[in-house]
C-alpha positions in Angstrom: 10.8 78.0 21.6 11.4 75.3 24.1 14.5 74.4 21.8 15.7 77.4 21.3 15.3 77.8 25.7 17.7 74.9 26.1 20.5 76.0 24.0 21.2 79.6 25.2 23.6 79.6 27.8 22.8 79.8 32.2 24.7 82.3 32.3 25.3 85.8 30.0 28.1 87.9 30.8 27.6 91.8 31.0 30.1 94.2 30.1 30.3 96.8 33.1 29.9 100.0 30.1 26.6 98.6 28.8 25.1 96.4 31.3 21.8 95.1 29.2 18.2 94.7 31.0 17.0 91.9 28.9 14.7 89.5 31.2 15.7 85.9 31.6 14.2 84.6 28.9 16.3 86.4 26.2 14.3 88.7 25.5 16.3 91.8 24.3 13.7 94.8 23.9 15.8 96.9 26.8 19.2 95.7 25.5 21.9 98.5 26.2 20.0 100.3 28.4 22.2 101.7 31.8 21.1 100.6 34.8 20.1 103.4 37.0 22.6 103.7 40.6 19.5 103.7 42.5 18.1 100.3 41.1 21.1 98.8 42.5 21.7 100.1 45.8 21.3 97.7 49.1 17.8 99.2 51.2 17.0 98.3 54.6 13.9 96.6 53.4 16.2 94.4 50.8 18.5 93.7 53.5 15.9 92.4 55.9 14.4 90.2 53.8 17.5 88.9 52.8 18.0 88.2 56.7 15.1 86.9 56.7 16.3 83.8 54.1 19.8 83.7 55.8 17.5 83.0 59.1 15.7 80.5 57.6 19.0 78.3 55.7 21.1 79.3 59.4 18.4 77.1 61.4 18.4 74.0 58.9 22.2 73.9 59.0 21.7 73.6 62.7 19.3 71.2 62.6 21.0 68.9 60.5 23.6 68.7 63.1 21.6 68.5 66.3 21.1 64.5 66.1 24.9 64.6 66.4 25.2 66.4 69.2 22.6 65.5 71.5 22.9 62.0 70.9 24.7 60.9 74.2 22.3 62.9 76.2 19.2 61.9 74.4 19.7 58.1 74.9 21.0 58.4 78.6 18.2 60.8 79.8 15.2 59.0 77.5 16.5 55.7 77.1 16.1 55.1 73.7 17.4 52.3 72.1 20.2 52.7 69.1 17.1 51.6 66.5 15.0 54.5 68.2 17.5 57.2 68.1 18.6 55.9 64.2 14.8 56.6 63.5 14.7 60.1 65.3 17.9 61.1 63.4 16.5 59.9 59.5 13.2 61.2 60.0 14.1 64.5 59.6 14.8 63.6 56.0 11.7 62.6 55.9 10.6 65.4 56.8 12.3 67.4 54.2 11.3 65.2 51.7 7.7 65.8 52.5 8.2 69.7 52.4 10.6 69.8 49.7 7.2 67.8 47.5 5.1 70.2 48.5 6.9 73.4 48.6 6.7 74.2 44.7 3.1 74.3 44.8 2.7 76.3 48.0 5.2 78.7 47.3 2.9 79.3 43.6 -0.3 78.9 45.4 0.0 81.4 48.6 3.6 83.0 47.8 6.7 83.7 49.1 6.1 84.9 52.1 3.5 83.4 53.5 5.1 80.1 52.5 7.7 81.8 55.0 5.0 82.0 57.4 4.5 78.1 57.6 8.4 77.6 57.4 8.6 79.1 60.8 5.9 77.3 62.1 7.4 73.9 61.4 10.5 75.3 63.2 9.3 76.4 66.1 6.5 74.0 66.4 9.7 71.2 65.9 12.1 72.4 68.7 9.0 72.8 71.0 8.3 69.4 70.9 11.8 68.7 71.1 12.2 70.5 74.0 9.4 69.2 76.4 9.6 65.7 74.9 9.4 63.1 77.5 9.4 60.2 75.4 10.2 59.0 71.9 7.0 60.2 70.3 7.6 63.8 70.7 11.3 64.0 70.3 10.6 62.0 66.3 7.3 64.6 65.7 9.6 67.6 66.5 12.6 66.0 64.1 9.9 65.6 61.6 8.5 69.0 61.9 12.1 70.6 61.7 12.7 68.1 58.5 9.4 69.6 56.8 10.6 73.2 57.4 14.2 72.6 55.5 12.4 71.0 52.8 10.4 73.9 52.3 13.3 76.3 52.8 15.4 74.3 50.4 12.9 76.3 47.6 11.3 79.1 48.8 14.9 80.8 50.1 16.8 80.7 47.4 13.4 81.6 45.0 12.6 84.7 46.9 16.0 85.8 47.3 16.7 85.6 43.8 13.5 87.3 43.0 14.4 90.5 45.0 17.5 91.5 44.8 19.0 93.6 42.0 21.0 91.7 39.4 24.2 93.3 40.1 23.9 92.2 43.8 22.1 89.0 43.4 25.5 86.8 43.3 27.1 88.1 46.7 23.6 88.1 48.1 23.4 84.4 47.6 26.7 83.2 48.8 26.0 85.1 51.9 22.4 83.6 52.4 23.7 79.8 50.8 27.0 79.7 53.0 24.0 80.6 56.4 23.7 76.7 56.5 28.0 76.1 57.2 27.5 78.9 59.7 24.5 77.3 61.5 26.4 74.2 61.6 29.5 75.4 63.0 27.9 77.8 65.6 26.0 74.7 66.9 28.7 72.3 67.0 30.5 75.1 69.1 27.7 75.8 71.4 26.3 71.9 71.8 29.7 70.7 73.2 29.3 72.6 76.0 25.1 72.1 76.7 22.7 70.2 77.3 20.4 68.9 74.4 17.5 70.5 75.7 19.7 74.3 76.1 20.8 73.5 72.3 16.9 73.2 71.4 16.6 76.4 73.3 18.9 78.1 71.7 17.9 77.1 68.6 14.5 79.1 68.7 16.1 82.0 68.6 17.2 82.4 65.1 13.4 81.0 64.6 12.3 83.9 66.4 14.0 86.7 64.5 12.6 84.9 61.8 9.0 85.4 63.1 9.7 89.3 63.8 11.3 90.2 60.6 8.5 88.5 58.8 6.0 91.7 59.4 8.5 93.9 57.8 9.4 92.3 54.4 7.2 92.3 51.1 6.0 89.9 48.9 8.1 88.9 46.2 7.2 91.3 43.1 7.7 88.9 40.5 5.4 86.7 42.3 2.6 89.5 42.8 3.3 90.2 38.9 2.4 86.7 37.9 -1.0 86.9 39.9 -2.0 90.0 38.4 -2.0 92.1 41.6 -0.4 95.5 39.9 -0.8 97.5 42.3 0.7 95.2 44.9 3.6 94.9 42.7 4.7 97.9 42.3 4.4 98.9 45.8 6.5 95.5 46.9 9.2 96.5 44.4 9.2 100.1 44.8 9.7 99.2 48.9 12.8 96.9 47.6 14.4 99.7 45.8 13.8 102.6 48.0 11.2 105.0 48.0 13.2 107.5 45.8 14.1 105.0 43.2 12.8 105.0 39.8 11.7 101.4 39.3 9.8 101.8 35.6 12.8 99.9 33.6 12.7 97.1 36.1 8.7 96.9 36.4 9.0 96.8 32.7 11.4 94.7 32.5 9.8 92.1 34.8 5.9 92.3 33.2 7.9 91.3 30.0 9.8 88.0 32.0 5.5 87.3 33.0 4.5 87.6 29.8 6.7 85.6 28.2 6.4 82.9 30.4 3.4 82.7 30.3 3.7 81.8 26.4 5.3 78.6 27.1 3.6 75.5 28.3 3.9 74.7 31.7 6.9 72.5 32.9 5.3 68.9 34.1 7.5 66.0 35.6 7.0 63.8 32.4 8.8 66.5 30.0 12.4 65.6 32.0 12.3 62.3 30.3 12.2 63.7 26.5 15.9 62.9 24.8 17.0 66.6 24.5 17.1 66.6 28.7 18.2 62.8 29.3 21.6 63.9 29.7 20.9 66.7 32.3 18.9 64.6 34.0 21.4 62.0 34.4 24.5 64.2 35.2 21.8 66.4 37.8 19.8 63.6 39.5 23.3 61.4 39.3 24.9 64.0 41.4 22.5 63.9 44.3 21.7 60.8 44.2 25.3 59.4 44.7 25.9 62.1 46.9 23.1 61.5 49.4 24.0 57.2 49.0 27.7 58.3 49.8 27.0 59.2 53.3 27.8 62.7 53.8 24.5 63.2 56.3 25.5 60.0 58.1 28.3 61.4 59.5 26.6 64.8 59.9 24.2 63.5 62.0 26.1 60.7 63.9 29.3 62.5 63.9 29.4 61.9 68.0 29.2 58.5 67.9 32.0 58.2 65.4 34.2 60.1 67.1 33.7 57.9 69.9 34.2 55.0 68.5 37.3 55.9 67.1 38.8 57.2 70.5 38.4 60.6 69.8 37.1 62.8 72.6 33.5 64.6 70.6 33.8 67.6 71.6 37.2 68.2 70.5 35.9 67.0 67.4 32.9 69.4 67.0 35.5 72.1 67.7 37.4 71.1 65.3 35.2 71.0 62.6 33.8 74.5 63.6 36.8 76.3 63.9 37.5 74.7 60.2 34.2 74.8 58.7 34.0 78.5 58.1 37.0 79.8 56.5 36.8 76.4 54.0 32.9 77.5 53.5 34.1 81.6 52.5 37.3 80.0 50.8 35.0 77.6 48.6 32.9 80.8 47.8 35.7 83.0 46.1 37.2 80.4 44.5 33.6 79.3 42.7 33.9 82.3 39.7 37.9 81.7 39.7 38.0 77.8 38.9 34.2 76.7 38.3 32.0 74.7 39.7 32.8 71.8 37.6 36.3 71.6 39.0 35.5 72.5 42.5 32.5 69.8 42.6 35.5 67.1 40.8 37.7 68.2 44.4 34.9 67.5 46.8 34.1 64.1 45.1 38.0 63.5 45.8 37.7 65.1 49.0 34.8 63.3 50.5 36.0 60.2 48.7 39.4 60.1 50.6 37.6 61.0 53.3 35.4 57.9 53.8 38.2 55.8 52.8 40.4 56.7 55.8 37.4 56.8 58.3 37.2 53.2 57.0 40.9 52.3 57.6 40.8 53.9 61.0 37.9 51.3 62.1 39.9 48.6 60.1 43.0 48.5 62.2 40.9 49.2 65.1 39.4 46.1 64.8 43.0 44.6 63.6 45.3 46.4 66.8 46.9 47.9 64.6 48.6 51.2 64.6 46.3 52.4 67.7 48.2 55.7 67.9 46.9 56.4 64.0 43.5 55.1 63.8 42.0 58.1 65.7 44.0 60.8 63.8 42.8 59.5 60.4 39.5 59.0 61.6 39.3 62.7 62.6 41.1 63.4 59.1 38.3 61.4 57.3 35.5 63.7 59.3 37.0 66.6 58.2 37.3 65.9 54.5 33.8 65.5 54.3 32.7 68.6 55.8 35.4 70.7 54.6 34.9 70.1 51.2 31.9 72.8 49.3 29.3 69.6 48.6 27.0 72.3 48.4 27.9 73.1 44.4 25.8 70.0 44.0 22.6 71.4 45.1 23.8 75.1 43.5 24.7 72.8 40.2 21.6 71.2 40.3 19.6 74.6 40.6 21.1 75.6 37.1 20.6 72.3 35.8 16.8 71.8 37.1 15.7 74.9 37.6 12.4 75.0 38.2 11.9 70.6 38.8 11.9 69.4 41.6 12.2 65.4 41.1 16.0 65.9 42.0 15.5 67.1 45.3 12.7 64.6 46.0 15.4 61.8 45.0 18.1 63.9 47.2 16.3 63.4 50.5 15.1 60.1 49.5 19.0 59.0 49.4 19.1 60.6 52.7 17.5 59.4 54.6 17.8 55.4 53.1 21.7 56.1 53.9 21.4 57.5 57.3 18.5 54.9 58.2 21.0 52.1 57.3 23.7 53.8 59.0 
């Protein structure tokens, strides 16, 4: 069976006129069937929790920024040396690496949202200690804390998203909650030129907060409930999803059969990745975040200040900058996804973030050279840009097609991290 698993394709197309409801594991029993209107149709209970994700991914893209921003006013007001702040800005990936090792088995163990519960504990517990930190201890427990909830949210999100939503509004539902991170980013980098580091912790509760409200309103994830055996739990969790009038028996059906079937096939361990029918999925996936992580993409996330300093560029203009830009490139990179593939669009950002390291190093070059003073901060602030305006996400979407349900790549994805923005 496992063979037969790896050849079918990720992705089935469905013709509008007879949209089939076989489960995910080919399984064609309800093949042809129509889906009814009212299986498809956007509740307040499915938008919530979907709020609830896009929370959760909003925070981490501000908190991968926040080392950036603050790091003037953390080493003036704390004195910490350039070795102390490196530490306090690469431990969050430490962080996430912790929580991203764990987060499989939690999110199995206690479910989706109670894993949900602990994400927002991480977050709040992390900018508390930020905020109140008088000394280097605090301010590197906090970073840490904030790493461990991203690591955790890097699963549980976009598992319990995909596990509530309708099929036919699964995609849009994911771009929306994915492209939360680019949003996060780009609201702080707008806000945190203006503030102090402590105000930017502040402010960053907030989404944490909404988080913490909207948790009491949102069910478990049915699928999840389905695989424990709680019935009854089930269908109440999905019936809430769909709307109370809703006739949910095709999709109940359709998801005992997805359990059932699973449940036939052995259970994925870490060893199977290295059998010879997934050696070359493992090399293109792993490969891809690996090289990523090593090229420096979260060193200049978060010391994008210090850069921009260095090169003569006034930071804040630079942080406004890349805001302003951020967006637009982030919805642009979303249409164009279906329209060109990810294969081509993930070939542009490798150009794009290639190019742009190469002129943030020829900006330092004839800096240190007098040469061309009048250029060197311009291609400097090009170089920034490139790698932040180009969608490196399709490598962690790639990667969630490629190694679904493993999670060795994203263990080796924050290990890169943070040995790259250590060194850095």
């Amino acid at each position: 069976m496992e063979d037969e698993l790896v050849t079918k394709p990720l992705l089935v197309k469905q013709e509008p006129d007879n949209i089939s409801s076989s489960n995910d594991l080919g399984d064609s029993s309800g093949a042809g069937a129509a889906v009814r209107p009212n299986d498809s149709s956007a509740t307040v209970i499915l938008v919530i929790s979907t709020f609830v994700v896009a929370c959760s991914i909003f925070t981490g893209g501000s908190v991968a920024v926040y080392s950036s921003l603050a790091e003037s006013g953390i080493i003036a007001d704390l004195g910490l040396t350039v070795a102390e702040y490196s530490v306090f800005g690469s431990i969050m990936t430490i962080g996430a690496l912790i929580g991203a090792l764990v987060s499989g088995t939690t999110t199995d163990l206690i479910g989706r949202r109670c894993t949900f519960w602990i994400v927002d504990i991480f977050y709040i517990m992390g900018w508390l200690a930020i905020i109140f930190s008088k000394g280097v201890w605090l301010l590197d427990f906090g970073r840490l804390s904030l790493g461990i909830g991203i690591g955790l949210t890097g699963f549980v999100g976009p598992v319990y998203l995909a596990e509530i939503t309708p099929k036919n509004l699964r995609g849009g539902y994911m771009i929306i909650a994915q492209s939360m991170a680019s949003y996060g980013a780009s609201l702080s980098f707008l806000i945190g030129s203006f503030i102090s580091w402590r105000m930017l912790a502040i402010i960053g509760c907030i989404p944490c907060l909404l988080l913490l409200l909207c948790l009491f309103f949102i069910p478990e994830s049915p699928r999840w409930l389905a695989k424990i055996g709680k019935e009854r739990e089930f269908e109440a969790a999905l019936q809430r999803l769909r709307g109370q009038n809703a006739d949910t028996s095709h999709e109940a059906s359709e998801i005992k059969d997805y359990i059932e079937n699973l449940q036939k096939i052995s259970d994925d361990k870490i060893l199977n990745l290295f059998q010879r029918k997934y050696v070359h999925l493992v090399i293109v996936g792993v490969g891809l975040i690996v090289v990523q992580g090593l090229g420096g993409l979260y060193g200049f996330t978060f010391y994008m200040s210090e850069i921009f300093d260095s090169a003569g560029i006034s930071s804040t203009l630079g942080f406004i900058v890349v805001a302003i830009l951020q967006i637009p490139t982030t919805v642009l990179g979303a249409s164009l996804i279906d329209k060109f593939g990810r294969r081509t669009l993930l070939m542009a950002s490798a150009f794009g973030e290639c190019l742009g390291c190469f002129l943030a190093g020829l900006s330092f070059l004839l800096q240190d050279h007098n040469w061309w003073k009048e250029v060197s901060p311009i291609l400097a602030l090009i170089g920034v840009l490139l790698f932040h305006l180009f969608p490196a996400g399709l490598v962690i979407e790639l990667n969630c097609l490629i190694l679904q349900s493993d999670i060795s790549g994203i263990l080796l994805n924050w290990h890169g991290r943070n040995t790259m923005d250590y060194s850095i």
